[in-house]
C-alpha positions as CSV (number, residue, x, y, z in Angstrom):
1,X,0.0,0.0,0.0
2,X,1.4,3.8,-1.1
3,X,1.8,6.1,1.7
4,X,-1.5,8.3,1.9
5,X,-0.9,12.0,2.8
6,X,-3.6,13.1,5.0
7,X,-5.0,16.2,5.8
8,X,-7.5,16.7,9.1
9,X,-10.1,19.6,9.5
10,X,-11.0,20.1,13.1
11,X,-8.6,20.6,16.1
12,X,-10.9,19.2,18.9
13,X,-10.8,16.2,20.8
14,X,-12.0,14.0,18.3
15,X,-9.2,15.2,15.5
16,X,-6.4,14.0,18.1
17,X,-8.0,10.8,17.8
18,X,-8.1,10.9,14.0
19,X,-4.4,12.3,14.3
20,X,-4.0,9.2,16.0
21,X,-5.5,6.7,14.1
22,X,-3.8,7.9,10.7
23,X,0.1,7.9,12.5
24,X,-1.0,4.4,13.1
25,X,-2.0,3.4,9.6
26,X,0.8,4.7,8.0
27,X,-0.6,7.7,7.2
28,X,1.6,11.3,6.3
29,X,-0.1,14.0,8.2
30,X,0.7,17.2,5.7
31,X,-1.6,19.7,7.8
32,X,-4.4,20.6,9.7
33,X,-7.1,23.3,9.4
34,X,-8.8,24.9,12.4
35,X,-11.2,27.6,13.0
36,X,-8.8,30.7,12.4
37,X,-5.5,30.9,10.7
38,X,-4.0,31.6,14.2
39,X,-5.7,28.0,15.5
40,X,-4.6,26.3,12.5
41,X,-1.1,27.0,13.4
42,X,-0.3,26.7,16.7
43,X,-2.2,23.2,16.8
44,X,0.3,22.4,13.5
45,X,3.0,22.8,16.1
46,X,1.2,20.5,19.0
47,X,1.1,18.2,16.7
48,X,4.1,18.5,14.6
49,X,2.8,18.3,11.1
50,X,4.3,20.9,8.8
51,X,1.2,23.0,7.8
52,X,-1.6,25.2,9.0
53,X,-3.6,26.2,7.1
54,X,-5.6,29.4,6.9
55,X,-8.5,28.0,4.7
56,X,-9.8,24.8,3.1
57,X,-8.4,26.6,-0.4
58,X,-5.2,26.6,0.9
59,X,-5.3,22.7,2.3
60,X,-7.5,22.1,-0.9
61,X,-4.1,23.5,-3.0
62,X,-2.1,21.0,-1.2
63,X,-3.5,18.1,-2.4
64,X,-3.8,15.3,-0.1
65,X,-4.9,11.7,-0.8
66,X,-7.7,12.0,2.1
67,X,-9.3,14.6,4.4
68,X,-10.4,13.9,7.6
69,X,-13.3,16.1,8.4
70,X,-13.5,16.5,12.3
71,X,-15.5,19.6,13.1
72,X,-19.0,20.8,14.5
73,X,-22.6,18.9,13.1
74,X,-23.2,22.1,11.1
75,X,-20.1,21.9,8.7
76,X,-19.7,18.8,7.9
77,X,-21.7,18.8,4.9
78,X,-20.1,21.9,3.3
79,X,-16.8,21.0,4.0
80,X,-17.6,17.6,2.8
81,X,-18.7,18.5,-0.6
82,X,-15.8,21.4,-1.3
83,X,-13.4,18.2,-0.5
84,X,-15.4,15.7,-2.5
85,X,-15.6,18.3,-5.3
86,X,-12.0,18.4,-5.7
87,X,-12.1,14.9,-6.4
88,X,-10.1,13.8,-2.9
89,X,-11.3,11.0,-0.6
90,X,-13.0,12.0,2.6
91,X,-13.2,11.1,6.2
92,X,-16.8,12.2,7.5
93,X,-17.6,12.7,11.4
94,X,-21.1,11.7,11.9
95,X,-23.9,13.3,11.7
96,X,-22.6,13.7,7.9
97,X,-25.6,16.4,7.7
98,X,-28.1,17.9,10.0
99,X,-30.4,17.3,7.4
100,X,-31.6,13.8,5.0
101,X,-31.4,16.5,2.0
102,X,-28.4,17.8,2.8
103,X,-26.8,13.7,3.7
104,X,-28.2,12.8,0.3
105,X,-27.1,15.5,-2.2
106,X,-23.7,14.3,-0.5
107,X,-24.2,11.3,-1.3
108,X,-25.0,11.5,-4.8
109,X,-22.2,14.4,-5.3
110,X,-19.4,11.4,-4.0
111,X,-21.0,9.0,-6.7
112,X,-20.9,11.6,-9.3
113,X,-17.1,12.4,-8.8
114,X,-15.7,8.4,-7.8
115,X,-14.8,9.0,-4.3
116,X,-14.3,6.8,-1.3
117,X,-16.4,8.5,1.4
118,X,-16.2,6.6,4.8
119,X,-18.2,7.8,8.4
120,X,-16.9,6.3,11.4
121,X,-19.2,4.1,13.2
122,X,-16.1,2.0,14.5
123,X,-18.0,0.0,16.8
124,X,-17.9,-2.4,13.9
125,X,-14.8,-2.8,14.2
126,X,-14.4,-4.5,17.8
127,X,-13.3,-8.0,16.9
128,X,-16.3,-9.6,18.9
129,X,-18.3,-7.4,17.3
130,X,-17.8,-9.0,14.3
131,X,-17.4,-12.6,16.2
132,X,-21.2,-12.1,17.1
133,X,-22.0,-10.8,13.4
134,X,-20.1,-14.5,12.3
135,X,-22.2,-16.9,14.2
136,X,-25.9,-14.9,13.3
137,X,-24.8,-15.1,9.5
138,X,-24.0,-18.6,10.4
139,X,-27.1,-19.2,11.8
140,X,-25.8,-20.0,15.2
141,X,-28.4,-17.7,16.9
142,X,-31.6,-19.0,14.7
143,X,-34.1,-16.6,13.8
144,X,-33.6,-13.1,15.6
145,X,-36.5,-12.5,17.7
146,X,-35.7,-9.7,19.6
147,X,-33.0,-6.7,19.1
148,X,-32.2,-4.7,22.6
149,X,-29.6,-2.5,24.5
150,X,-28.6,1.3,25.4
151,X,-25.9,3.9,24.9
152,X,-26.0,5.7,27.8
153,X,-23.4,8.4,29.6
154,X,-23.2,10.8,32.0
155,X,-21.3,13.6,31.0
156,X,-23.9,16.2,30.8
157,X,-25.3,15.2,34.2
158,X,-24.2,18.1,35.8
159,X,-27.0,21.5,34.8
160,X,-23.3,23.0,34.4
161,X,-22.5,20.7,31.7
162,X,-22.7,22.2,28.7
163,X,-20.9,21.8,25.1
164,X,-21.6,23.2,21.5
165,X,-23.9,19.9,20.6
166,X,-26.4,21.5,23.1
167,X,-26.9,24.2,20.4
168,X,-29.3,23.1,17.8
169,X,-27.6,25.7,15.1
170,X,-24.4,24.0,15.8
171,X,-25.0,20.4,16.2
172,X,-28.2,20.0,14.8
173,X,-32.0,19.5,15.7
174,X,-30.8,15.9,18.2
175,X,-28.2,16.0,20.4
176,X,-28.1,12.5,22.6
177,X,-30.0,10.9,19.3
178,X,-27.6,11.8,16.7
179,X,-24.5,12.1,18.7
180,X,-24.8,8.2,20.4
181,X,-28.0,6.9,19.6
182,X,-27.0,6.6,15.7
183,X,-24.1,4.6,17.2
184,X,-26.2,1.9,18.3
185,X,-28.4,1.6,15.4
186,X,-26.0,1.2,12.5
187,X,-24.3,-1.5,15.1
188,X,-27.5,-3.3,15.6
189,X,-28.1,-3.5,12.1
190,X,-25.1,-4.7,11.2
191,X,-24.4,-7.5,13.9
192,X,-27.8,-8.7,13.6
193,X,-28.6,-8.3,10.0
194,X,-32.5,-6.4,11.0
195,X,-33.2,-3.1,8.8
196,X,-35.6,-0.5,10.9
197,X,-38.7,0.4,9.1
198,X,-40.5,2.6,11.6
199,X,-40.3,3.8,15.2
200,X,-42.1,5.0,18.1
201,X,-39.9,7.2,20.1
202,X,-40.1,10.0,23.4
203,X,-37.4,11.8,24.0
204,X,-36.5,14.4,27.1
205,X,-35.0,17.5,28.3
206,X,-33.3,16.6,31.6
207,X,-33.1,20.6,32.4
208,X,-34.6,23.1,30.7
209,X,-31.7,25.8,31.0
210,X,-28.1,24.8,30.2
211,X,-24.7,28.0,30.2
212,X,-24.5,29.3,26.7
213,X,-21.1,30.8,25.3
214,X,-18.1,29.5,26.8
215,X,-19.0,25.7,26.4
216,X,-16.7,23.0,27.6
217,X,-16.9,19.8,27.2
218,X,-16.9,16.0,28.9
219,X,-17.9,16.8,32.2
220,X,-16.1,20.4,32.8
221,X,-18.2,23.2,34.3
222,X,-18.8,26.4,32.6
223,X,-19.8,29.4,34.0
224,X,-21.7,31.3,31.1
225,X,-25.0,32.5,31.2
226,X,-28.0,29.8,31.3
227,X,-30.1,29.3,28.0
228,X,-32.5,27.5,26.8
229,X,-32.0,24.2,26.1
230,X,-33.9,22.7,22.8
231,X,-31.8,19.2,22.2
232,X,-33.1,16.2,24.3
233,X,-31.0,14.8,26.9
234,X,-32.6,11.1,26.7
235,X,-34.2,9.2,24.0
236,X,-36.7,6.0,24.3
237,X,-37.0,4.4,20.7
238,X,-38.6,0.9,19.4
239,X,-38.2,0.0,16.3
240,X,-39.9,-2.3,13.6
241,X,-38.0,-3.8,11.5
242,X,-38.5,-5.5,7.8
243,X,-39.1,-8.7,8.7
244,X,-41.2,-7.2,11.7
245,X,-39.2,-8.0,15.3
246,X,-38.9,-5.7,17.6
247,X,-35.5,-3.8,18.5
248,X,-35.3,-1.2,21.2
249,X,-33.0,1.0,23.0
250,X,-32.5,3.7,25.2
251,X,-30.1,6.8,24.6
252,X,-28.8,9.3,27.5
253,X,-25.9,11.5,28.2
254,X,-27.1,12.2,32.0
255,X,-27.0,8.6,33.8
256,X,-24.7,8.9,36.3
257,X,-21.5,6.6,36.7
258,X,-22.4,5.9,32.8
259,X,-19.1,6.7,31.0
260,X,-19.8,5.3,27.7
261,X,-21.9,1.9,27.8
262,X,-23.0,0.7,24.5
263,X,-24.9,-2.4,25.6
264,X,-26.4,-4.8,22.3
265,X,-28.1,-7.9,22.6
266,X,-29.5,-9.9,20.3
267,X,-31.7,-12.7,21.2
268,X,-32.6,-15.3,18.5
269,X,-34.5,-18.5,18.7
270,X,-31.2,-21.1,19.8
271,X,-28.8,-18.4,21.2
272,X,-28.4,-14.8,23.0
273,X,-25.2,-12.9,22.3
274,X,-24.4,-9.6,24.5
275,X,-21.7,-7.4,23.6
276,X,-21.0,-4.6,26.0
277,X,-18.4,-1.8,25.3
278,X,-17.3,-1.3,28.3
279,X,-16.0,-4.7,28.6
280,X,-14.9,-5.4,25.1
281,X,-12.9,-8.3,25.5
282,X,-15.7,-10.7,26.0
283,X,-19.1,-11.3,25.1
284,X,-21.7,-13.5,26.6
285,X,-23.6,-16.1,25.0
286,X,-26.7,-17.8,26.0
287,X,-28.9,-20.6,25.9
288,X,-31.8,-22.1,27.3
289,X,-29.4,-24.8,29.8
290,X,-26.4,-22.5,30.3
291,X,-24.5,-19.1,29.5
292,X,-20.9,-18.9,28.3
293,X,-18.6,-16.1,28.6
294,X,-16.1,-16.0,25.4
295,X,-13.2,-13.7,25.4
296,X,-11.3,-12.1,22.7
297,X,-8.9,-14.9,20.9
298,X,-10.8,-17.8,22.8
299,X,-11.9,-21.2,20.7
300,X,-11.5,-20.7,16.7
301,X,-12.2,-17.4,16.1
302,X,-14.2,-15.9,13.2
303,X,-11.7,-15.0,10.4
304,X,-13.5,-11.2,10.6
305,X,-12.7,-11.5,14.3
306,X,-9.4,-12.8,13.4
307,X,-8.4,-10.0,11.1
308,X,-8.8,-7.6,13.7
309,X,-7.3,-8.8,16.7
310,X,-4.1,-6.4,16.8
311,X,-2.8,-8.3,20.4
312,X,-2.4,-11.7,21.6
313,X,-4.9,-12.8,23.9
314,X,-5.4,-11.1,27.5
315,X,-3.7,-8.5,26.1
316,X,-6.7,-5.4,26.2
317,X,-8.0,-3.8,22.7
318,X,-10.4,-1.3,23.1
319,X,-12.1,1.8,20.9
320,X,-8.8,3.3,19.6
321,X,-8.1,-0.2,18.4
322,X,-11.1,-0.4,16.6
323,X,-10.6,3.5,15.4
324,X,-7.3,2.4,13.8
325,X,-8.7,-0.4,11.7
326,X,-11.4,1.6,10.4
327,X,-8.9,4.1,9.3
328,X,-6.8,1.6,8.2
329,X,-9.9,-0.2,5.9
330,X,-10.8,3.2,4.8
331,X,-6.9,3.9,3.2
332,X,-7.0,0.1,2.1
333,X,-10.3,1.0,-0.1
334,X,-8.8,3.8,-1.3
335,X,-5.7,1.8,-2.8
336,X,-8.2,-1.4,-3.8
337,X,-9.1,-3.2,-1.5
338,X,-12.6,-4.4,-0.5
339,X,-12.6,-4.9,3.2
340,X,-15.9,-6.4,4.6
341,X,-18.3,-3.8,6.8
342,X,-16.7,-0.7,6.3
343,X,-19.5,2.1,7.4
344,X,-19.6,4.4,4.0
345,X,-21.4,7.6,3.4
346,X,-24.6,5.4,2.3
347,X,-24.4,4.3,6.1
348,X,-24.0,7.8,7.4
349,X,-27.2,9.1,5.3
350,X,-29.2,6.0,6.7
351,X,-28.5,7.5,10.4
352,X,-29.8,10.5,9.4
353,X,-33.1,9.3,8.1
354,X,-33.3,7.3,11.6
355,X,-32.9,10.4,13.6
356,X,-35.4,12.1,11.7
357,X,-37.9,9.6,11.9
358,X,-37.0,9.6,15.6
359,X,-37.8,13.6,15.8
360,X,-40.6,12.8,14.1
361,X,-42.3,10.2,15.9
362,X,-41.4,12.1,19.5
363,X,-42.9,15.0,18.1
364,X,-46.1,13.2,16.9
365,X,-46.4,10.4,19.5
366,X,-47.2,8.7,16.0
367,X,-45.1,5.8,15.0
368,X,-42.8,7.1,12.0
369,X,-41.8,5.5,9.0
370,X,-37.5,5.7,8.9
């Protein structure tokens, strides 16, 4: 594989990670672009890459294989489709859009100029994640019957709490929803092979009134005045799905002692499987005379388990791990290869359609059609 020079838009804490990720993979980081020319580059020198920019035209000039774009809901779309109009690969945060329109003229702009556009849901790429995946396609689980779980964490617990996802203009019409709640659904589809077709969905404001201006972030306090607070803190959605089981889950970024608990289980007619990731180095399997607990590596592992597993045996992976090898699958595509459940723009639009259906259907107290 030929080096890929990288470039990342965004200088938050979710950049670092894709700073991170595309070291790992081999990646040549040729610059960064931040919110001012000034940002762009003293955050170049924190990072040591050899440009900050003071626009996308001038990162856009540069040329680089693949842009990571790691920045507010808000502009992701538009600096999305400026990168994909120049004909270079793109890295999407999710939400994609804060709107279906806007995810699907991005979609059909990427298929109109041959780009590889990628969103990372990269709790795909746990390796029991896909062990679980293996044995339903297998038909180890029989029939799925029921689809459950959660994503639930507490870092806006606090009424101090407050972040720039709390602004609808910034981070869209759903906060918990769209931010982690999108997380679980494109996992649950993809371990357990169910497509959602409608929903039935409440959703809350845990207090009316968070601090406006100087936001912070994971659990810091600010101090700015209180505003209103229009994005829900907690989200109760079940879902239909095409061949007409039930899936549901529960969303929320103020349960306390809740860091970030994606719970998944998917209960068929022979077996239960549970993956928890928290504790993502096992999963739990069940039957009707006895549970089993099987940790990473254990018994003969699914090749697409296999694949993935980065460390022997007892030795931890976690969601950095999993955050390499979708970066690393995304720059594989690029240079040919077809790696097996790589989350694409396609996948990033269906999340949006979800969430709106979810806004809907809260909204309504109707069921909505996704």
């Amino acid at each position: 594989m030929t080096t890929v020079r990288i470039a990342i838009v965004g200088t938050g804490m979710i950049a670092a990670v894709h700073l991170r990720s595309a070291r790992n993979s081999g990646a040549n980081v040729i610059g960064v672009l931040g919110s001012s020319p000034e940002r762009s580059t003293a955050v170049a020198s924190q990072w040591s890459v050899p440009n900050g920019y003071a626009d996308l035209d001038a990162l856009l000039v540069d040329r680089p294989d693949v842009v990571h774009i790691c920045t507010p809901n808000n502009t992701h779309a538009s600096y999305a489709e400026a990168v994909i109009t120049a004909g270079i690969h793109v890295i999407i945060e999710k939400p994609v859009a804060t709107t279906v329109d806007a995810a699907a003229r991005l979609v059909d702009v990427a298929q109109s100029a041959g780009v590889i556009a990628t969103v990372p849901y990269v709790y795909r790429y746990h390796p029991l994640v896909r062990e679980i995946r293996a044995r339903r396609i297998a038909g180890e689980l029989g029939d799925i019957a029921l689809v459950h779980g959660s994503y639930l964490q507490d870092w806006l617990l606090s009424p101090r709490a407050s972040t720039w996802r709390v602004d609808p203009a910034a981070g869209g019409a759903s906060r918990a929803f769209a931010d982690i709640g999108t997380h679980w659904c494109d996992l649950t589809e993809f371990v357990s092979g169910e497509t959602f077709t409608s929903v039935s969905a409440s959703t809350t404001i845990t207090y009316p009134e968070r601090p406006a201006g100087s936001m912070v972030s994971f659990g810091g306090q600010s101090t700015g005045d209180l505003a209103p607070v229009h994005t829900e803190d907690i989200a109760v959605a079940t879902f239909r799905t095409a061949r007409g089981i039930t899936a549901n889950t529960v969303i929320s970024q103020v349960s306390a002692g809740r860091k970030n608990r994606l719970w998944l289980e998917v209960d068929g007619t022979r077996k239960s499987a549970v993956f928890d990731q928290e504790n993502p180095e096992s999963i739990w399997l069940g039957t009707e005379h006895g549970t089993l607990k099987l940790h990473r590596g254990e018994a003969d592992p699914a090749p697409d388990q296999a694949r993935l597993n980065r460390t022997p045996p007892g030795h931890a992976q976690g969601w950095t791990d999993a955050f390499d090898a979708f970066v690393a699958d995304t720059y594989a595509t690029i240079d040919g290869a077809r790696p097996d459940g790589l989350p694409t723009l396609a996948d990033g639009m269906r999340s949006t359609r979800i969430v709106e259906a979810v806004l809907d259907s809260a909204a309504s107290g109707q069921w909505s059609n996704v």
